[in-house]
Steps between C-alpha positions, in 0.01 A plus 500: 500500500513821362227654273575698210202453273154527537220320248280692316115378409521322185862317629765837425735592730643826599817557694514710871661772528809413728448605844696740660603417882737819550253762511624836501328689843175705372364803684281264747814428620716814467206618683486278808916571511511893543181490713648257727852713486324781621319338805825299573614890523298660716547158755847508454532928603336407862758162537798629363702419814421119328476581151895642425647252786310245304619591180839555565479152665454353139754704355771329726300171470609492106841695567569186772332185324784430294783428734190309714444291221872435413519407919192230435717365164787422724259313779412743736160457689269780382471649892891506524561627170238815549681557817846523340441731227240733767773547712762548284308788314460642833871453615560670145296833577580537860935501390397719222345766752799419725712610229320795421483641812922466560561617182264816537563746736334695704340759391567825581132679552204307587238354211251756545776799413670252251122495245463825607786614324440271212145634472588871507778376253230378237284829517793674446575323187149566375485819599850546252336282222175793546782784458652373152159417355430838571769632358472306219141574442400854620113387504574309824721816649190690435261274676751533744470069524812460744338691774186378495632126511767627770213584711298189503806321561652733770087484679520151476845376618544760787446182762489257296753268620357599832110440416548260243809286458548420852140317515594318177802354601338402829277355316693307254693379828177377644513273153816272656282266707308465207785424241630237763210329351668421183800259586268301702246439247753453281640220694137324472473561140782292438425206711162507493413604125479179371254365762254862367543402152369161605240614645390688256503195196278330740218716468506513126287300328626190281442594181674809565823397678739421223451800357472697817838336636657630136352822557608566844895381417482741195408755773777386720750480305397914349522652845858294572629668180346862573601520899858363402525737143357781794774457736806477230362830373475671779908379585554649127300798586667556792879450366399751228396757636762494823792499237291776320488731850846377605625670195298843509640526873126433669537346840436139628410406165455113582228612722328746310545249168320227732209707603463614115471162416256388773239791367547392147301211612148756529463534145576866332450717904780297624742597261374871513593511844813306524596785237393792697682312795801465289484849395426660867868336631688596166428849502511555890894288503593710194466826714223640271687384134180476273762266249491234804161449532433544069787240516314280746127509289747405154597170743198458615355511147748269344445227785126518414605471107735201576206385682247484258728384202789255690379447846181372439484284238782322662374443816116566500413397144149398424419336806220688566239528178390816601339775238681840550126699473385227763800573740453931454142414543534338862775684685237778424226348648742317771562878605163589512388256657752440780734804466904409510392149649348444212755649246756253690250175507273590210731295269605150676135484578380514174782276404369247722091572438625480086663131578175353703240666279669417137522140677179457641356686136704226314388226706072552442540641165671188409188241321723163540571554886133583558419187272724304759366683804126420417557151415737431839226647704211303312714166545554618889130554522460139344717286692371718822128402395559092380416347820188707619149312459252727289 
């Protein structure tokens, strides 16, 4: 029965105000969600050989689960159906590196003489941009700005690729073991997901499960939509920007159009250094041509416009309810915090804290679902207590 009215002394009445079960999150909760994004951080930076494996393990969990659920429509047994569509992703990257390896060849000089050459190709294009702002504005020539920058660069990348970029890429290849991670969690995620999300609605409460269940679907159904919008932008991203470079002459411009796209995925820094990337092989493959590499910032520039104004509203949309201030806000802190691990994890983490904490906020703020919850666990404390002899 529901009540509306309340009676007065003296036999008035006087409406209730409606209640309202979709609560807006407050600062309790806003709270609770950046503190816990920020220790989630700092446990993340000393286990992110399972953190990134992890996540990228739920990226191809929602990239895969439609052609596993299309599998399960036609009959397939869930075990046999997680199996198909697991190793026919990885039959479908191992012939694409086959490819790409016969259709590449060799190259001439090894990798540590090939970003050499990029590298001192990229200081050489600053060190030009230095000259015509000087000329341009004789304040700089008199500060005498290109040598002093010259000099920091020329102290600092003397062995670089010798101190410094050899023990990062050993590094990064000590990451491979780790990544191998991701397929096979992965192939668990989609056999197995149902029986965690099971598990789960058994230890909520029963008042609570309807709207839990409706919750959790919602939640479901948002990260589907974002990982799939994710990968078709990065494909349009990628086909961009290579038919951008393949027209200003810039080599391999599938590849380096792939890797820009992969760093647009850190927020603002990735796209700052797929750029200077970009930039570094345009000006070094057009033999020192300034107009190559100005040509190669204008594509660069107009991929990131298309971006913001075609690409993502098409494929990304709204899925994520996110405040722009908010988002600034905590890749800050995420760098702070954790350094680049945390500008890279910083925001699917506080995607995922957001989701729980809005839900769980929802869920005790609500007045009718505690109403249910204390009266289910007075009638279990009743029927538990009927037989005993006081």
């Amino acid at each position: 029965m529901k009540i509306d009215h309340i009676r007065l002394p003296g036999g008035a009445q006087r409406r209730l105000p409606p209640v309202n079960h979709e609560e807006a999150a407050g600062p309790l909760v806003w709270t609770g969600i950046i503190a816990s994004t920020c220790v989630l951080l700092l446990v993340t930076q000393h286990m992110l050989w399972l953190a990134i494996p992890f996540l990228l393990a739920i990226i191809l969990y929602y990239l895969l689960l439609p052609p596993m659920q299309r599998l399960l429509r036609m009959g397939m047994g869930r075990n046999m159906a997680a199996l198909v569509v697991g190793g026919s992703f990885l039959l479908a990257v191992a012939l694409a590196v086959l490819a790409s390896i016969s259709w590449t060849s060799a190259p001439a000089d090894s990798w540590q003489t090939m970003l050499g050459r990029y590298l001192q190709g990229g200081l050489s294009f600053v060190r030009t941009l230095l000259l015509g702002l000087e000329q341009q504005f004789p304040i700089l020539h008199d500060i005498h700005l290109s040598q002093v920058i010259n000099s920091q660069f020329t102290a600092y990348t003397e062995d670089f690729v010798q101190s410094h970029l050899t023990g990062f890429v050993v590094s990064v290849a000590g990451w491979f073991p780790a990544l191998l991670l991701a397929p096979f969690l992965t192939f668990f995620f989609l056999r197995d997901g149902h029986l965690f999300k099971k598990f789960l609605a058994r230890a909520v409460p029963n008042a609570f499960f309807e709207r839990t269940l409706c919750l959790l679907h919602e939640v479901d159904q948002t990260a589907h939509r974002y990982f799939q919008g994710l990968a078709w932008l990065t494909v349009l991203d990628t086909a961009v920007l290579a038919l951008g470079l393949w027209a200003i002459g810039v080599s391999s411009p599938v590849v380096l159009g792939l890797i820009s796209a992969l760093l647009a995925w850190v927020p603002y820094v990735g796209s700052i250094v797929g750029c200077i990337m970009v930039v570094m092989v345009a000006f070094t493959d057009g033999a020192g041509d300034p107009v190559v590499a100005y040509s190669a910032i204008g594509v660069f520039i107009l991929v990131r416009l298309l971006d913001d104004f075609v690409f993502m509203p098409l494929t990304l949309g709204r899925s994520l309810h996110m405040h722009p201030l908010i988002t600034v806000l905590m890749i800050f802190i995420g760098g702070a915090v954790a350094g680049v691990a945390g500008l890279m994890l910083v925001l699917p983490l506080l995607g995922v804290v957001m989701v729980v904490g809005e839900t769980i906020g929802r869920l005790l703020t609500n007045p009718r679902l505690r109403a249910r919850h204390r009266n289910a666990r007075a009638l279990r404390e009743k029927q538990a207590s009927a037989d005993l002899v006081v």
